[in-house]
C-alpha positions in Angstrom: -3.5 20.8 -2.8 -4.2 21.5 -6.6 -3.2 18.2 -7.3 -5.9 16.5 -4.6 -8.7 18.8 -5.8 -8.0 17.4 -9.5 -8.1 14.2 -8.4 -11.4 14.6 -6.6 -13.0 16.2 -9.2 -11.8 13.5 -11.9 -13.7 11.1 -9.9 -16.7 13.2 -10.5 -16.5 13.3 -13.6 -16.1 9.8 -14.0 -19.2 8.7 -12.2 -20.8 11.3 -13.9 -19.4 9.7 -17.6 -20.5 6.4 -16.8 -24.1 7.0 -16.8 -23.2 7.0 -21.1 -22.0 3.5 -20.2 -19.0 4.4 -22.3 -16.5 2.5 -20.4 -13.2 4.1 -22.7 -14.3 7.6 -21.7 -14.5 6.8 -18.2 -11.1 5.5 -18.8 -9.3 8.4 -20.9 -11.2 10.8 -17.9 -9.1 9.0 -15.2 -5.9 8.5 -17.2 -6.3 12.9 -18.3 -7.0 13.8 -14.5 -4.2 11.5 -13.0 -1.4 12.6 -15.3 -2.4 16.4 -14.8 -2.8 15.7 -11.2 0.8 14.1 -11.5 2.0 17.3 -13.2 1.2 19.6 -11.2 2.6 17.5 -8.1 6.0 17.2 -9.6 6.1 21.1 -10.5 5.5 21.8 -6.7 8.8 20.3 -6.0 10.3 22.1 -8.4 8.8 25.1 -7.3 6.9 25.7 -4.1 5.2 28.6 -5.4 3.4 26.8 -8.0 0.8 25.7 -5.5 -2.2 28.0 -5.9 -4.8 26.2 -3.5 -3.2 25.7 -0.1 -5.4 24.7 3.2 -4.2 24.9 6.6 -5.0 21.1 7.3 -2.6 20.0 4.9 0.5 20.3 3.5 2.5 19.5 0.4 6.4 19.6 1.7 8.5 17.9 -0.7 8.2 14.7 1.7 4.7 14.6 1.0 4.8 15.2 -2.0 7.4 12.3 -2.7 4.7 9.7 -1.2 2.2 11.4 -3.1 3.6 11.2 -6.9 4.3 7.4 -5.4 0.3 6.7 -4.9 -1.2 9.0 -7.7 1.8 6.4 -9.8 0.3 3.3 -8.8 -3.3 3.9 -8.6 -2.6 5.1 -12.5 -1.0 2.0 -13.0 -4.2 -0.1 -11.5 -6.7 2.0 -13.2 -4.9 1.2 -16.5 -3.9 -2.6 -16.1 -7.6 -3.1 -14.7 -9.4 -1.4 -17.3 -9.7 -5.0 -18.8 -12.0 -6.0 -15.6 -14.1 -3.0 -14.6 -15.3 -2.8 -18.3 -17.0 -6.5 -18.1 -19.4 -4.7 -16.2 -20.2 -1.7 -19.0 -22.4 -0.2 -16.2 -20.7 -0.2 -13.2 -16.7 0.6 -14.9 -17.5 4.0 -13.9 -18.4 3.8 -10.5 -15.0 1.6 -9.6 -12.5 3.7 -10.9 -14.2 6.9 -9.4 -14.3 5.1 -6.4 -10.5 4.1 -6.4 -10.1 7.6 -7.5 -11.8 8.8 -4.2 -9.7 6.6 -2.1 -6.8 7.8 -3.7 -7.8 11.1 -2.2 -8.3 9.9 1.2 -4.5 8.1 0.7 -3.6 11.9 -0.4 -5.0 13.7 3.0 -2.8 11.0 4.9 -0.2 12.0 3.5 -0.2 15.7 3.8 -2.3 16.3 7.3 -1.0 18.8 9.8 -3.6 18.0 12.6 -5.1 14.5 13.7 -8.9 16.2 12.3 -7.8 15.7 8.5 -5.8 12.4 9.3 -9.2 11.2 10.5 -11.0 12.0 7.7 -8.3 10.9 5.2 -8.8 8.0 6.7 -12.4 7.2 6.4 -12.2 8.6 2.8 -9.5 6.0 2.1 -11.7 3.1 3.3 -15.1 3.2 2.8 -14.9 2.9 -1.0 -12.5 -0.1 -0.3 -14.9 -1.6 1.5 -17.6 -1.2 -1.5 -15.0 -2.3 -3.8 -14.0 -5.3 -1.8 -17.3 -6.7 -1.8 -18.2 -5.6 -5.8 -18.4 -9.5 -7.1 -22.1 -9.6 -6.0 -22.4 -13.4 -7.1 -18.9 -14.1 -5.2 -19.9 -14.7 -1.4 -15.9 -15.0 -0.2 -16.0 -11.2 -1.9 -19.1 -10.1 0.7 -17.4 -11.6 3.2 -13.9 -9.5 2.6 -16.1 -6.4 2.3 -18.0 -7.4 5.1 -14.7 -8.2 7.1 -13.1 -5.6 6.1 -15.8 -3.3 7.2 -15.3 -4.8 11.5 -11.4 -4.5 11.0 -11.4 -0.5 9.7 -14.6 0.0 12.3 -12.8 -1.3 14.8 -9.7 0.3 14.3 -10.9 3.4 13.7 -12.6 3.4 17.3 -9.5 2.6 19.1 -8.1 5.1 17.0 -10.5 8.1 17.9 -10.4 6.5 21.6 -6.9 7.2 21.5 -6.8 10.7 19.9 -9.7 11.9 22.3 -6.6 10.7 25.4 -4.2 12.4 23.3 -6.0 15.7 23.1 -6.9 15.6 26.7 -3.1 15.7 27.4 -2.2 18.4 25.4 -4.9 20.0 24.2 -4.3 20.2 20.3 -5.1 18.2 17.4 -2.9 20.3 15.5 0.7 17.8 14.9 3.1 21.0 16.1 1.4 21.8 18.9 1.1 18.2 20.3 4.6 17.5 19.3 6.1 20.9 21.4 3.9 20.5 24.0 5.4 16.8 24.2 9.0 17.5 23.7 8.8 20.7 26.6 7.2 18.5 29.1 3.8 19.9 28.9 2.1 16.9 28.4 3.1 13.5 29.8 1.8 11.3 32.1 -0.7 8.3 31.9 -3.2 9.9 29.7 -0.7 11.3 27.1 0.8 7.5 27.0 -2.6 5.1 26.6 -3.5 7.4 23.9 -0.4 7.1 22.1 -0.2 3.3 22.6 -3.9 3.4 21.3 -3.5 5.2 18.3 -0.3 2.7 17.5 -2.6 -0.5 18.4 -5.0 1.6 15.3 -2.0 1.7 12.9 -1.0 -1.7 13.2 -4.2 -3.2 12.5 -4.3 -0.9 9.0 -1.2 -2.1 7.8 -1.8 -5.9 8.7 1.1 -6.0 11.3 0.3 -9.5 13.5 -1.4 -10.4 15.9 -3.8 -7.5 13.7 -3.8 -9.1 11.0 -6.3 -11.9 11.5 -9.0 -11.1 8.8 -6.4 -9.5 6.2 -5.8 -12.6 4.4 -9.3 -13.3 4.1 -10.1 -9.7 2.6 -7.1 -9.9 0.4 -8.2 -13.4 -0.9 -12.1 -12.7 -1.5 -11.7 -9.1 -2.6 -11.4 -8.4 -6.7 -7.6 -9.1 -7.6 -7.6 -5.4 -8.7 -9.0 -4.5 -5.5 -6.5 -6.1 -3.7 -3.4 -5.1 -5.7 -4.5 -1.6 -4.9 -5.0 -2.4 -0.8 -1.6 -3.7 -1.1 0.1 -1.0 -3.3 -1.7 2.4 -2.2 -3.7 1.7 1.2 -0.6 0.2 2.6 1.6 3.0 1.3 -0.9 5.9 2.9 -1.0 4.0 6.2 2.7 3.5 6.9 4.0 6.7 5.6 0.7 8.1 8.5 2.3 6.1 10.8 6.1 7.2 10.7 4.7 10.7 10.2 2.9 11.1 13.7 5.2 8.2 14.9 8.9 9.4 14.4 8.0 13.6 13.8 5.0 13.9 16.7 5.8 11.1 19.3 9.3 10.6 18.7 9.9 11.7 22.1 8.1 8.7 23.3 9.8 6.4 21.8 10.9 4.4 24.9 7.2 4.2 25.2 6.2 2.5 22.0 9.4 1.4 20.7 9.6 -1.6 22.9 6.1 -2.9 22.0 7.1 -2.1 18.4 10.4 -4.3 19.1 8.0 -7.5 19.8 5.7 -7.1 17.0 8.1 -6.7 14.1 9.2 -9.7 14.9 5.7 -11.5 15.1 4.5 -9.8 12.3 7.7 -11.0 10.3 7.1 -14.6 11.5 4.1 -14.8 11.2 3.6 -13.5 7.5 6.4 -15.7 6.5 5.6 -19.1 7.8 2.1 -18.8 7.3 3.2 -18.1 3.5 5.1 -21.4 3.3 1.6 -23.6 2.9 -0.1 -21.5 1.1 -1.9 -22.8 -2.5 -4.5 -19.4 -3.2 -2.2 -16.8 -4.8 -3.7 -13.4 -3.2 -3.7 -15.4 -0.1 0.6 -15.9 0.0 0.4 -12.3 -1.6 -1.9 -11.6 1.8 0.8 -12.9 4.2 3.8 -11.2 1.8 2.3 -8.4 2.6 2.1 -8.9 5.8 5.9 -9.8 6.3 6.6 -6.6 4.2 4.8 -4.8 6.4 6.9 -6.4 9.4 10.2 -5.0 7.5 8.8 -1.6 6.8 7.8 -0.9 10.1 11.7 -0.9 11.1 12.1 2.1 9.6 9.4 3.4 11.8 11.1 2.3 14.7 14.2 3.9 13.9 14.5 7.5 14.8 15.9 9.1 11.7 15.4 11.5 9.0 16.4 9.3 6.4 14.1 6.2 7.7 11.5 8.8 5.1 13.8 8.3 2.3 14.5 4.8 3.1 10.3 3.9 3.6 9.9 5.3 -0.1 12.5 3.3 -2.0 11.1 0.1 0.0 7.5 1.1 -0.9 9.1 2.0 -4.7 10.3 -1.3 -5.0 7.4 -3.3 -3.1 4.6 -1.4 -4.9 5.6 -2.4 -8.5 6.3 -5.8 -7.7 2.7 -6.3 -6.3 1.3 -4.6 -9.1 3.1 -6.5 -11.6 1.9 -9.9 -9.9 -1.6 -8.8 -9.5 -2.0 -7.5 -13.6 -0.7 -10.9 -14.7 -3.0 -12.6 -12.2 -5.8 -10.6 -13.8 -4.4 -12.1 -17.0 -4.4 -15.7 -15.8 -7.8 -15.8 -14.6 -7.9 -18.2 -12.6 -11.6 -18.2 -10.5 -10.3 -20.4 -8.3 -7.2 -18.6 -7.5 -5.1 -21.6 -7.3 -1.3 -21.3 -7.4 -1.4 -24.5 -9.9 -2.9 -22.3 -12.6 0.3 -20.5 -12.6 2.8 -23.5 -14.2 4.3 -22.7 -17.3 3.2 -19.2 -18.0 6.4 -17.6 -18.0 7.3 -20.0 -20.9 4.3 -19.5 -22.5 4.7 -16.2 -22.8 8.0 -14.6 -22.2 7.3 -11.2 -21.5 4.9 -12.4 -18.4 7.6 -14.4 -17.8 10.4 -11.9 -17.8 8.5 -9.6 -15.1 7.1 -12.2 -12.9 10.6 -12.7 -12.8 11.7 -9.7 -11.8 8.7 -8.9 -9.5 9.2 -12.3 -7.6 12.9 -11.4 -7.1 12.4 -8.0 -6.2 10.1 -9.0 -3.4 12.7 -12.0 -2.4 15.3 -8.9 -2.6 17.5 -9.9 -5.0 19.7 -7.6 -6.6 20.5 -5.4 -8.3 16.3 -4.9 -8.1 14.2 -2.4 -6.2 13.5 -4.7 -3.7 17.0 -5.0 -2.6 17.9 -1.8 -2.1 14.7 -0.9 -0.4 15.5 -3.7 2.1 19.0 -2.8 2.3 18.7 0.3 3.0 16.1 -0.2 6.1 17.8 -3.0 7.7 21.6 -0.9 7.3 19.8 1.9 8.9 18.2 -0.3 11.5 21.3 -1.9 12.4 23.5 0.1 14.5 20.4 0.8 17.1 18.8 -2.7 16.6 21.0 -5.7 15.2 18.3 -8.4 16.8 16.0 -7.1 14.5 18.2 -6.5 11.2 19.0 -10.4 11.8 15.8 -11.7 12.1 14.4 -9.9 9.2 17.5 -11.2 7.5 16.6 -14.7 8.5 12.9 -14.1 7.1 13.9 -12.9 3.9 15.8 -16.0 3.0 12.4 -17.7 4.4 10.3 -15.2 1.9 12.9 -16.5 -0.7 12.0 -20.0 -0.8 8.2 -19.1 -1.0 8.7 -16.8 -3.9 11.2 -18.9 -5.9 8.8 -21.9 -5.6 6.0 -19.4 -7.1 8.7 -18.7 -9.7 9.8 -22.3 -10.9 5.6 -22.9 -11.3 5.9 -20.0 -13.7 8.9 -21.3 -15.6 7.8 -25.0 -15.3 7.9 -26.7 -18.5 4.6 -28.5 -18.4 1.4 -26.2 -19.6 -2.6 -26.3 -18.9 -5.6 -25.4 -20.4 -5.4 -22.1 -18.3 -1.9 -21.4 -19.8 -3.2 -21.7 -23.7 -5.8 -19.0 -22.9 -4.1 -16.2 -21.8 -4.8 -12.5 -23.8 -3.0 -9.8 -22.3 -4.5 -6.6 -23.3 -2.3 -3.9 -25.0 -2.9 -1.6 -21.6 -1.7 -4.6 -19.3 1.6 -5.3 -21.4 2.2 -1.2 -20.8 1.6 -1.6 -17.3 3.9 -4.6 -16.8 6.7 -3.2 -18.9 6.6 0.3 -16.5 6.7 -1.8 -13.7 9.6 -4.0 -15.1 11.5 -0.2 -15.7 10.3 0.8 -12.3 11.9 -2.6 -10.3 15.2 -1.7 -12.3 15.7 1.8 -12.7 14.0 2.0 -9.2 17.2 0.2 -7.7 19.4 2.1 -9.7 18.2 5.6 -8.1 19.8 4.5 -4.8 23.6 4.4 -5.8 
C-alpha cells in the first residue's frame, strides 16, 4: 500500500512539474518515485511488517506483490525508453507520464483487491488515461480512432462486467472475494444467478486481454495508438488484467470450473488461431505485434484454466519473459520511426547497428520461445503444467508456436537483411533507450535462467 500511494503521488507531482515545461524534471520525478516505490515493494517481501499503510480493500501478499514489482518494472522501463517521445511535445511530456503513472496505479489495485468494489475501480483507473493516451497524436486520425475505439471496447466491457458482478452479489451477497468464495465452495450460493454472472464477468475479462472472438478492435487500437502507448497496453494493461483474471478465476470461482472451463477450452484455441494466422499477412509492425499479443494471450490464459497454485508462478515467468520482449521491440520501433509503420522499414537495422540488432534478436526469439530465453521457459512451463489435465490444448499451442515462429523469424531476417534504406542511415538511439534495451536484453536471459 506504501508503495501505491508513492506512485500516485509521483504522478502529482509530475503534472504539477510540467507546468515549468521542464521536460528532464518531469522525468528524474518519475524515475525518483518508481525506484522508491520499487523499494519499498521489494522490502515488504522481505519483511511484512515493513508495510505502514494497509487498507482493507487491498492486499500486498507476496503474490501480489510479485506482479506488482513486474508492472512498477516495466512501466519504469517505458517511461525511460519513451522519454525521447513525450519530450517532442515540451508541454504536454508531463501530463503523459503522470498519466501512465496513474494507470499504473489502477494496474496496482488489480492486483491487490480483496473485494470486486476496488477491482472495479482499479479498473477504470487503469483505462481511462489509456484511452487519453491512445488518442494523444491530435494530427493522427487512426490515433482518435484507437482512443475512440478503445473507449466502446472498455465501455462495453465494463458493463457486462458490472452486469455480471450485480448477478454475482445477488447470489451470495458479498463483494468481498472470501466471502463469495466460502459462500460458493459450502453450497450457499449456486444456481442460475450465481452462474450468468460468473460467465459475465469472464465474457468482461476476455475482451480486456484481447482473447478472440473479443478482440475485434484490438488491432486497430494497438496500430493507431502512440508506439509507447501501445508497448505499455501490451506490457502492463495485459499483465494487470490476466493476473485479475486468474485471481477471481482460479482462488474465487475455482469451484466453478466445470462451468467456465469448457467455454474457456474453446476460446484458447480460437484466440490462439486466430492471433496467429491473422499475423502471417501482416505488413504494419504494431499491427503483427497486435495479433502476437493476441496469441500470447491465448497461451497465458492456460494457466488460468488450470487449477493450480503454481499456474501464479508459472503466469509471471511467462509475463517476465513476454513483457521485456515487447518492450524491447517497441523502444527500437520508437528508434526506427517509421510514420508509416511499415514492416519494410525494418531491413537491415540489425546490421546497421548491432546492438539493435543483438536484442531484436533476442526479443524475437524469446517471443518465438526459443531457448535458453525467457520466453521459453515461460511457455514451457504453462503448457508442462497444462498438460496432464489438457493435452488437446498443450498441442495446439505447440502447433501455434511453430506458426508464431515463422512470423517472427521473417521479422527477424528483415532486421538482419543485408540491403539498407534511407530509414536505416537515420537511426539515433538515445543514451536512455540503449539502457532500456540492454535491461531488457539481461531480463530475456537472466529471466530464463531464474526457472532452473
Amino acid at each position: 500500500m506504501d508503495a501505491l500511494i508513492v506512485v500516485f503521488v509521483t504522478g502529482l507531482i509530475s503534472m504539477f512539474i510540467a507546468m515549468a515545461n521542464k521536460p528532464a524534471y518531469v522525468l528524474i520525478t518519475a524515475v525518483v518515485g518508481l525506484s522508491t516505490a520499487l523499494v519499498l515493494m521489494i522490502s515488504s517481501w522481505f519483511n511484512p511488517a515493513f508495510i505502514q499503510i494497509t487498507y482493507e480493500g487491498l492486499e500486498f501478499d507476496k503474490v501480489a506483490i510479485l506482479y506488482s514489482v513486474l508492472a512498477m518494472s516495466f512501466t519504469l522501463l517505458i517511461i525511460v525508453g519513451g522519454y525521447s517521445y513525450f519530450k517532442k511535445e515540451v508541454e504536454h511530456t508531463g501530463e503523459y507520464i503522470s498519466l501512465l503513472l496513474f494507470s499504473l496505479v489502477g494496474a496496482l489495485c488489480m492486483i491487490a483487491f480483496t473485494d470486486l468494489f476496488m477491482f472495479f475501480l482499479g479498473l477504470e483507473i487503469l483505462s481511462i488515461p489509456i484511452y487519453v493516451l491512445a488518442g494523444s497524436k491530435k494530427k493522427n486520425i487512426l490515433s482518435s480512432e484507437a482512443s475512440l475505439k478503445y473507449f466502446f471496447t472498455g465501455a462495453f466491457a465494463t458493463g457486462i462486467l458490472l452486469f455480471g458482478t450485480a448477478w454475482v452479489y445477488g447470489a451470495t451477497g458479498s463483494f468481498k472475494l472470501n466471502e463469495i468464495a466460502l459462500a460458493i465452495n459450502d453450497g450457499t450460493a449456486q444456481g442460475p444467478l450465481l452462474s450468468i454472472g460468473v460467465l459475465m464477468m469472464m465474457a468482461s475479462f476476455l475482451f480486456k486481454v484481447g482473447a478472440a472472438p473479443f478482440h475485434f478492435w484490438s488491432p486497430d487500437v494497438y496500430g493507431g495508438s502512440p508506439n509507447i502507448v501501445t508497448g505499455y497496453m501490451a506490457a502492463v494493461v495485459k499483465l494487470a488484467g490476466l493476473f485479475a483474471f486468474m485471481k477471481l478465476f482460479t482462488f474465487v470461482f475455482g469451484d466453478l470450473h466445470s462451468l467456465w472451463s469448457g467455454a474457456l477450452f474453446g476460446l484458447i484455441i480460437l484466440t490462439m488461431f486466430v492471433g496467429n494466422l491473422s499475423a502471417l499477412g501482416q505488413t504494419k509492425f504494431k499491427r503483427l505485434l497486435a495479433y502476437s499479443s493476441i496469441a500470447n494471450a491465448g497461451y497465458a490464459l492456460l494457466a488460468i484454466i488450470v487449477q493450480d497454485f503454481e499456474s501464479v508462478w508459472n503466469l509471471w515467468i511467462y509475463l517476465l519473459g513476454y513483457g521485456f520482449a515487447v518492450i524491447a521491440l517497441i523502444i527500437i520501433s520508437l528508434i526506427v520511426n517509421n510514420e508509416d509503420d511499415d514492416i519494410s522499414a525494418y531491413k537491415g537495422i540489425g546490421r546497421k547497428n548491432p546492438l539493435i540488432g543483438i536484442v531484436m534478436i533476442l526479443a524475437l526469439l524469446s517471443m518465438a520461445g526459443v531457448p535458453p530465453l525467457a520466453g521459453f521457459f515461460g511457455k514451457f512451463m504453462v503448457f508442462s503444467s497444462a498438460f496432464n489435465e489438457y493435452p488437446v490444448l498443450v498441442i495446439l499451442a505447440v502447433v501455434n508456436s511453430g506458426i508464431g515462429m515463422f512470423y517472427y523469424l521473417r521479422l527477424l531476417m528483415t532486421a538482419m537483411s543485408k540491403e539498407d534504406n534511407e530509414v536505416v542511415a537515420t537511426l539515433k538511439p538515445t543514451i536512455m533507450q540503449y539502457i532500456v534495451l540492454a535491461v531488457c536484453a539481461v531480463g530475456l536471459i537472466v529471466g530464463g535462467l531464474i526457472t532452473i
